[in-house]
C-alpha angles and dihedrals in degrees: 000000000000132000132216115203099205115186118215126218090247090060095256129127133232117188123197131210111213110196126217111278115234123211115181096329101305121112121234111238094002096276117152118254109256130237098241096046096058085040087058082042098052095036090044079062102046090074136243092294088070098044088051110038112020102030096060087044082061101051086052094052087048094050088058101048089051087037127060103254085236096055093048088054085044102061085037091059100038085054095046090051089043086048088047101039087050103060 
């Protein structure tokens, strides 16, 4: 994998991952193919049902087991009262 480290006019910074490029099955360079990029693969095959509606169920299910369960809701609640309070 390589990074590019790009610098944007406001002074902030942006960094890239670049993932291993893969080429008939063999790897460049010998590195290893990485995890994310044969779950983008598997999940670029699966069709536009998966990126739009299970993918996003994933990510979800992943930010509550990093996450305390409390503090997911939470955020969920304090946006749904913002969103209502502000129509």
């Amino acid at each position: 994998s390589l990074f590019l480290y790009l610098s944007l006019p406001n002074s902030s910074s942006l960094h890239l991952h670049l993932s291993s490029v893969v080429l008939a099955g063999q790897f460049l360079h010998g590195f290893p193919e990485a995890e994310h990029d044969k779950v983008f693969r598997r999940s670029y095959q699966r069709g536009i049902y998966w990126l739009m509606f299970n993918r996003p169920q994933r990510w979800l299910r992943m930010l509550i087991e990093e996450l305390h369960w409390s503090f997911f809701f939470g955020v969920i609640v304090v946006y749904g009262v913002s969103q209502g309070l502000s129509k």
